[in-house]
Backbone as JSON Lines, residues from 0, in Angstrom:
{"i":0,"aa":"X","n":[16.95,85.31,2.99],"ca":[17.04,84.18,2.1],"c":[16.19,84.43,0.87]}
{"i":1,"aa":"X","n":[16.91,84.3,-0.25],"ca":[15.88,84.56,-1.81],"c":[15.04,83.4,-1.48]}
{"i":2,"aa":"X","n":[13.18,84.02,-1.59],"ca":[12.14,82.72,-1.84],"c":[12.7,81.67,-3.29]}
{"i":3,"aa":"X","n":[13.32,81.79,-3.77],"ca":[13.23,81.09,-5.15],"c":[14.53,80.31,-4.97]}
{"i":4,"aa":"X","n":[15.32,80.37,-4.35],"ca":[16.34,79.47,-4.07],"c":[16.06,77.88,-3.55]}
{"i":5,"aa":"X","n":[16.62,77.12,-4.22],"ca":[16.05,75.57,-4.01],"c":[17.27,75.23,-2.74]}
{"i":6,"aa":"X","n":[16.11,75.0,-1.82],"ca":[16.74,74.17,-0.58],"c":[17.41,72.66,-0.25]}
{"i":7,"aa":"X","n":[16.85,72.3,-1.6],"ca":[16.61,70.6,-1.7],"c":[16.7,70.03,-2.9]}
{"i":8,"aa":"X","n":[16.75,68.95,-3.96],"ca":[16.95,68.41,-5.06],"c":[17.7,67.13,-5.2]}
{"i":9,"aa":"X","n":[16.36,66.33,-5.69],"ca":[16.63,65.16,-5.74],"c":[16.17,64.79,-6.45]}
{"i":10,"aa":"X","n":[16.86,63.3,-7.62],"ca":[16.29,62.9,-8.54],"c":[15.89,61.64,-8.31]}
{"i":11,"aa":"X","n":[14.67,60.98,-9.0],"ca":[14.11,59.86,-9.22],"c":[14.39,58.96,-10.49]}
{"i":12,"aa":"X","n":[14.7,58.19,-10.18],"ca":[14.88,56.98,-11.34],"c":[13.66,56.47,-11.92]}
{"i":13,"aa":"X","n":[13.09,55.68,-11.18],"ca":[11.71,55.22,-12.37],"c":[10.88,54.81,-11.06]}
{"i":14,"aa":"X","n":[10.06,54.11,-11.19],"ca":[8.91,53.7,-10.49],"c":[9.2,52.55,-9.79]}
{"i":15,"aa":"X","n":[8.92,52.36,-8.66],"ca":[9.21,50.77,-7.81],"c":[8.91,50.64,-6.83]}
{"i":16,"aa":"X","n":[8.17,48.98,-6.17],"ca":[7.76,48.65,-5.44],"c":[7.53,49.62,-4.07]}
{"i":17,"aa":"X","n":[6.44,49.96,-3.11],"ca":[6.4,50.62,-2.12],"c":[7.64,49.7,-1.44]}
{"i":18,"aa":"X","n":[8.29,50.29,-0.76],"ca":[9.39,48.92,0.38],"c":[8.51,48.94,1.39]}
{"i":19,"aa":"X","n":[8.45,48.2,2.3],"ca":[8.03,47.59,2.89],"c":[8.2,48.26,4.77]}
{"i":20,"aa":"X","n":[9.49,48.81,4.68],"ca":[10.01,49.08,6.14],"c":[9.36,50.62,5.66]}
{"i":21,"aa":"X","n":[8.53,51.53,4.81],"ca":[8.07,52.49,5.03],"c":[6.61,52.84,5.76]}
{"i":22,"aa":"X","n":[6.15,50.98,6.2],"ca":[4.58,51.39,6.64],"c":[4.94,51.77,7.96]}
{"i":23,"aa":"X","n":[5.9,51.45,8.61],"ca":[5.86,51.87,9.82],"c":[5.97,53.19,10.18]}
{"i":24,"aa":"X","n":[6.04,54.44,9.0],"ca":[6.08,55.46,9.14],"c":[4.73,56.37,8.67]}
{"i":25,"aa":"X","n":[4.1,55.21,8.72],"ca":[2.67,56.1,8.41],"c":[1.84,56.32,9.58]}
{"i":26,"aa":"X","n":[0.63,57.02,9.5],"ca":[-0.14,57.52,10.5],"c":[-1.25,56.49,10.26]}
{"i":27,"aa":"X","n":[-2.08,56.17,11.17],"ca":[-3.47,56.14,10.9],"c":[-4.36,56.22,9.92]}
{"i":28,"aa":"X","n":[-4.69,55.82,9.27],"ca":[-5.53,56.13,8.04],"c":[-4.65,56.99,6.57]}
{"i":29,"aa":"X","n":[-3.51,56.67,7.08],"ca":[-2.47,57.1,6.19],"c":[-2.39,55.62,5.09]}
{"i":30,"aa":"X","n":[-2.1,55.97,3.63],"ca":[-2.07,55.14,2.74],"c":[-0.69,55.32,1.92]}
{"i":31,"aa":"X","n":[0.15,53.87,1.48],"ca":[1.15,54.64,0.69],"c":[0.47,54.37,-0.46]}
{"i":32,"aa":"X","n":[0.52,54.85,-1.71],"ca":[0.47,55.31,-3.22],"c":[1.11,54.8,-3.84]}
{"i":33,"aa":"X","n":[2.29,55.35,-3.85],"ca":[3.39,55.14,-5.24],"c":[4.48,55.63,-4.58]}
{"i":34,"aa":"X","n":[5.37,54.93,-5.72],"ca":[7.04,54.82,-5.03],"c":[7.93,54.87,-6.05]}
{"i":35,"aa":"X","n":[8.72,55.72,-6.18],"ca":[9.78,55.82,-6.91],"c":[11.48,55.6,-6.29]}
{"i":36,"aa":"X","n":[11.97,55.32,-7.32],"ca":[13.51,54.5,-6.98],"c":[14.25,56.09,-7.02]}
{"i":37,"aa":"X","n":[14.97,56.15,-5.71],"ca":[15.83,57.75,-5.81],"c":[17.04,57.06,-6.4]}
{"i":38,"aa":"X","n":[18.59,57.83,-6.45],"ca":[19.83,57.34,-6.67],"c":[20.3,56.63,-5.58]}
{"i":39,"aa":"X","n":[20.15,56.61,-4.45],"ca":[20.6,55.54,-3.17],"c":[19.25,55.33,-2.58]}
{"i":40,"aa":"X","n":[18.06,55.86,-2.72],"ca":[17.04,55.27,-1.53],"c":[15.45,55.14,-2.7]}
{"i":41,"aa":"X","n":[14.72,56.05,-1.51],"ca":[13.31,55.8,-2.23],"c":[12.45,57.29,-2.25]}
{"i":42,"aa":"X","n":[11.7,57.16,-2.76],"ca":[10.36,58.35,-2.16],"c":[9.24,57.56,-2.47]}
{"i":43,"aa":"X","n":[8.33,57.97,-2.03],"ca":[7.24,57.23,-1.33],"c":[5.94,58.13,-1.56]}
{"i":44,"aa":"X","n":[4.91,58.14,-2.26],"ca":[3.97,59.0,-2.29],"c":[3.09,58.56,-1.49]}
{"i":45,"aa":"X","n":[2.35,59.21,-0.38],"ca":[1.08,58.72,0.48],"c":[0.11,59.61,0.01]}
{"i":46,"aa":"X","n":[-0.83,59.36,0.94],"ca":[-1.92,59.92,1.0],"c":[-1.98,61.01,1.81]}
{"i":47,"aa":"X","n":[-0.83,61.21,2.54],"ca":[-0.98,62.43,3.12],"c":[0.42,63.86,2.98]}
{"i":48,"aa":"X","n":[1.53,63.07,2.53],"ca":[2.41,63.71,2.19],"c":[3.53,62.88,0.79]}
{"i":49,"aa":"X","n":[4.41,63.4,1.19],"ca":[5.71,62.43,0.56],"c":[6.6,62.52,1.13]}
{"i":50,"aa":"X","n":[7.01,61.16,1.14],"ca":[8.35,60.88,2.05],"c":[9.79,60.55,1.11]}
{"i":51,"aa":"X","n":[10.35,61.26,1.31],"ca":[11.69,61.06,0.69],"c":[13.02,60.68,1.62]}
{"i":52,"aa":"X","n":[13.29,59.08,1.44],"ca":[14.36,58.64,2.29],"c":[15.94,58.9,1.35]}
{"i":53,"aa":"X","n":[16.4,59.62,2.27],"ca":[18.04,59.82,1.76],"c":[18.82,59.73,2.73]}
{"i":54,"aa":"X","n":[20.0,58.59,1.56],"ca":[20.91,57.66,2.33],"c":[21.94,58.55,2.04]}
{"i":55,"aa":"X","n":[23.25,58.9,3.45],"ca":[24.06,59.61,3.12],"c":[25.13,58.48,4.07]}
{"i":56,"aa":"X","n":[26.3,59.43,3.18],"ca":[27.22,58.66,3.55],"c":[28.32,57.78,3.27]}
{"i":57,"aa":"X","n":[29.46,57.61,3.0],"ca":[30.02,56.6,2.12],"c":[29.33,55.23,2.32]}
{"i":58,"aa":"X","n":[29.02,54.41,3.51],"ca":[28.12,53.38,3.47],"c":[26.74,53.57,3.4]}
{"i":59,"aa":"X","n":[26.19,54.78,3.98],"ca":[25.03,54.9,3.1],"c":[23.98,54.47,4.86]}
{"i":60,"aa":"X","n":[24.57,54.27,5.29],"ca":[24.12,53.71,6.8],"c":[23.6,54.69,7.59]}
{"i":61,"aa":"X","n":[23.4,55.86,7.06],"ca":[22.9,57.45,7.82],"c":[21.52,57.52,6.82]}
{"i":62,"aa":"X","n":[19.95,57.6,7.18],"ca":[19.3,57.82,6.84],"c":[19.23,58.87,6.96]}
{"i":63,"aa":"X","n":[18.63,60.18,6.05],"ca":[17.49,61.46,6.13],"c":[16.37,60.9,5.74]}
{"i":64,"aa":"X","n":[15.19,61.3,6.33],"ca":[13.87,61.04,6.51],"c":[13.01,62.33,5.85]}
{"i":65,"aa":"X","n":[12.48,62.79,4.37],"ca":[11.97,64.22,4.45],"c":[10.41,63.49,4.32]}
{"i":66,"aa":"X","n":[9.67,64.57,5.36],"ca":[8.15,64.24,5.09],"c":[7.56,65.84,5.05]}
{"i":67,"aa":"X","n":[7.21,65.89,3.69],"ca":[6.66,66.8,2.85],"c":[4.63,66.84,3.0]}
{"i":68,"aa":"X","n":[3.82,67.68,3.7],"ca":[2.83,67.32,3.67],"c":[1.75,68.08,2.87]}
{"i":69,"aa":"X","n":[1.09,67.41,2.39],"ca":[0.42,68.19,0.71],"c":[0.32,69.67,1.14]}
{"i":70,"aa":"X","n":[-0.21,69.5,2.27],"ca":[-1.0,70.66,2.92],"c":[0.05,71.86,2.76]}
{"i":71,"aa":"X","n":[1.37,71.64,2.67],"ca":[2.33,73.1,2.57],"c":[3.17,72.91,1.14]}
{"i":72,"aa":"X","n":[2.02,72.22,0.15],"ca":[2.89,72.24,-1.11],"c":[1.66,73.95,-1.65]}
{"i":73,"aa":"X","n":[2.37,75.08,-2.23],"ca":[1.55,75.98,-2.49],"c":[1.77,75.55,-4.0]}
{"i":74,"aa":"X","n":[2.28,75.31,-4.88],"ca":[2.6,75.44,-6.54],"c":[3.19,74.47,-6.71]}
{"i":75,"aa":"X","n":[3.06,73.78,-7.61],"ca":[4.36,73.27,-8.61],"c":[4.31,73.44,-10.21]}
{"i":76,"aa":"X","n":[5.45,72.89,-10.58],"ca":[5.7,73.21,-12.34],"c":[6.26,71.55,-12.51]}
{"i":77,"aa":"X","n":[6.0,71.63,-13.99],"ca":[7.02,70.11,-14.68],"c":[7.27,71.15,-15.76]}
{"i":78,"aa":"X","n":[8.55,70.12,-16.25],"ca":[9.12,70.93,-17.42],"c":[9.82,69.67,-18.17]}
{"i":79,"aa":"X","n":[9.42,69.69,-19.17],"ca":[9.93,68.34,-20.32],"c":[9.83,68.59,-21.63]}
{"i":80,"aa":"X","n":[10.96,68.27,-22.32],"ca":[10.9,68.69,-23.94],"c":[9.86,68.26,-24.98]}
{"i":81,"aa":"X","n":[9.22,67.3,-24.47],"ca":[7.88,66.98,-24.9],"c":[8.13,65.91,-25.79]}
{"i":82,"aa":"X","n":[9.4,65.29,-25.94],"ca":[9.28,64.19,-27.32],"c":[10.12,62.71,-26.75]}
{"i":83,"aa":"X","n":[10.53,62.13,-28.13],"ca":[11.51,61.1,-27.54],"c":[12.74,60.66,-27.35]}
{"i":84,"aa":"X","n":[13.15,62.13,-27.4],"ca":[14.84,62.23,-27.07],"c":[14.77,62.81,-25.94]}
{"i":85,"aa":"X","n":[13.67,63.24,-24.99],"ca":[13.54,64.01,-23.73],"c":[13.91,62.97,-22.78]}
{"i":86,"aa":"X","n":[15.33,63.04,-22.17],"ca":[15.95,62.06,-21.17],"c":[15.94,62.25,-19.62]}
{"i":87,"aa":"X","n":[15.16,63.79,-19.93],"ca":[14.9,63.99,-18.59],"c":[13.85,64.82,-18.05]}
{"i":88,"aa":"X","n":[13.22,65.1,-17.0],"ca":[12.14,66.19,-17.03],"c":[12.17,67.03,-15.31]}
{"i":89,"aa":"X","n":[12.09,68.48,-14.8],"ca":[12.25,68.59,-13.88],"c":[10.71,68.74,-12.85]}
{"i":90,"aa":"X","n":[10.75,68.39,-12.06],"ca":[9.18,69.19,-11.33],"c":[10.1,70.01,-9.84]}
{"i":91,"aa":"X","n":[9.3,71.04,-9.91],"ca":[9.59,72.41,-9.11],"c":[8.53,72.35,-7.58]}
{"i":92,"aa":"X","n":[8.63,72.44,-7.17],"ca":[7.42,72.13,-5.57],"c":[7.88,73.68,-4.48]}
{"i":93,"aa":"X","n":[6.65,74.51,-4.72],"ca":[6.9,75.66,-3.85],"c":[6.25,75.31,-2.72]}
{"i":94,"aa":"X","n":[7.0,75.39,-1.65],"ca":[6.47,74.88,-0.26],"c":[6.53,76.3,0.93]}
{"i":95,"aa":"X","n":[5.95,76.16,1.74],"ca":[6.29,77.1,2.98],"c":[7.32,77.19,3.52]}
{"i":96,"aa":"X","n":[8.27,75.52,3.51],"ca":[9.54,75.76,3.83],"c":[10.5,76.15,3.04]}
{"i":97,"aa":"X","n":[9.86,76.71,1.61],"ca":[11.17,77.08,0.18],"c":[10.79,75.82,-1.1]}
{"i":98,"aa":"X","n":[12.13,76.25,-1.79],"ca":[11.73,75.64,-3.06],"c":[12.01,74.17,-3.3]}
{"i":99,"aa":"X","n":[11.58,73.7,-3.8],"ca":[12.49,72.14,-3.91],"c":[12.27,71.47,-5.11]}
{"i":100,"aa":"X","n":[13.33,70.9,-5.59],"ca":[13.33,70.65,-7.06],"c":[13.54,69.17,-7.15]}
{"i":101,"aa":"X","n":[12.65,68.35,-8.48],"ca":[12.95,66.95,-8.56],"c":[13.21,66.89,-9.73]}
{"i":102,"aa":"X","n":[14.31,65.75,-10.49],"ca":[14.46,65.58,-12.03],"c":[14.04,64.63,-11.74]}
{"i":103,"aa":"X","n":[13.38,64.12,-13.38],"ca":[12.5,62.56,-13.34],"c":[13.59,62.23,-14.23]}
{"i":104,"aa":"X","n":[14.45,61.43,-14.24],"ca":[14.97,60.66,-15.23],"c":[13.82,60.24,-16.65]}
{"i":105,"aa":"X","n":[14.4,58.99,-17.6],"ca":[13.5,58.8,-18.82],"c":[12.81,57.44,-18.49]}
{"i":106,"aa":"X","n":[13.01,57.0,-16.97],"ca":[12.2,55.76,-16.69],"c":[10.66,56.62,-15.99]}
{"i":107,"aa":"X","n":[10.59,57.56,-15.8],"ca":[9.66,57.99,-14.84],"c":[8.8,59.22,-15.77]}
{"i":108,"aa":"X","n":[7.32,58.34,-15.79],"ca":[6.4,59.13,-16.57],"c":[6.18,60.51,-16.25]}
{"i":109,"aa":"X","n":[6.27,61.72,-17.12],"ca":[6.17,62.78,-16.32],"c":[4.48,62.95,-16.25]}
{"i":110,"aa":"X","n":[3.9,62.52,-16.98],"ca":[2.25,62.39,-16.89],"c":[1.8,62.16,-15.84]}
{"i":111,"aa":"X","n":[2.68,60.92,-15.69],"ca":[1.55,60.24,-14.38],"c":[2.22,60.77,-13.04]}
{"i":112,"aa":"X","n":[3.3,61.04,-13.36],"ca":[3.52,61.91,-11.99],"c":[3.16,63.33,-11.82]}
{"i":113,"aa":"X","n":[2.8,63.79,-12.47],"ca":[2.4,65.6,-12.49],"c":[0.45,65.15,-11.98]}
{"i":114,"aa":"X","n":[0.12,64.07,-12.39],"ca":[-1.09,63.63,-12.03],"c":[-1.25,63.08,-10.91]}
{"i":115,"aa":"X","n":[-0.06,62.25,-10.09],"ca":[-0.4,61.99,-8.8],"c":[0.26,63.07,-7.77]}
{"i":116,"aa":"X","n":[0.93,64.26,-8.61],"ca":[0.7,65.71,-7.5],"c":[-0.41,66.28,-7.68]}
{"i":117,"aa":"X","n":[-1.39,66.23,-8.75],"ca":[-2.25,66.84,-8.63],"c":[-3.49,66.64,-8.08]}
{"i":118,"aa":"X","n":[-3.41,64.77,-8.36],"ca":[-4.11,64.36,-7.31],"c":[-4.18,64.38,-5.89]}
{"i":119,"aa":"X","n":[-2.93,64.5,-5.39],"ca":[-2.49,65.08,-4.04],"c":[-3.02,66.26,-3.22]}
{"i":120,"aa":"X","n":[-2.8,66.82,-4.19],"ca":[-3.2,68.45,-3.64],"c":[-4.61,69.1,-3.8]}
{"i":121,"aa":"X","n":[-5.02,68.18,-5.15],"ca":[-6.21,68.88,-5.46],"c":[-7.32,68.03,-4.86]}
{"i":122,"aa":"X","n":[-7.32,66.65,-4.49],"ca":[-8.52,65.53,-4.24],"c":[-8.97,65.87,-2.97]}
């Protein structure tokens, strides 16, 4: 398998409320963070990983559950045209399990999100 091949890719819409049916998937002394709106579900930033819920399905009634834990993020990148016609921006996440790629749409700060991976990984 090429290391550089993206296993995964999903985009985020903008920023929104933690939901509510995600505390039950936390641990112990686990905290959620921040939450972004996917195209059918959510992702979820904690304190100990990120959870990305994806709804498949024509009704959408089949959850995937991904829990990503800082601890096997090795790298990431953002990439954004830097101005105000930039409608979109990507971040890259090299993991142990492969590559995985996110677009931020133009609702979703790429600042403050390149800052709460870095807070992630680096705090």
């Amino acid at each position: 398998m090429n290391e550089l091949q993206t296993i995964q890719a999903w985009t985020f819409v903008s920023e929104c409320p933690i939901p509510n049916d995600v505390y039950d998937l936390l641990i112990q002394g686990e905290e959620a963070v921040a939450a972004y709106k996917t195209i059918r579900d959510s992702a979820i930033f904690t304190s100990k990983r990120l959870i990305i819920r994806d709804a498949q399905g024509i009704t959408g009634k089949k959850v995937e559950i991904y829990s990503i834990p800082y601890s096997s993020i090795n790298m990431w990148s953002t990439e954004n045209a830097g101005s105000m016609l930039d409608f979109n921006a990507e971040v890259e996440l090299w993991t142990r399990a492969g590559h995985l790629k996110i677009n931020l749409k133009k609702g979703v700060d790429i600042r403050k999100f390149d800052k709460l991976i870095a807070t992630a990984l680096l705090a």
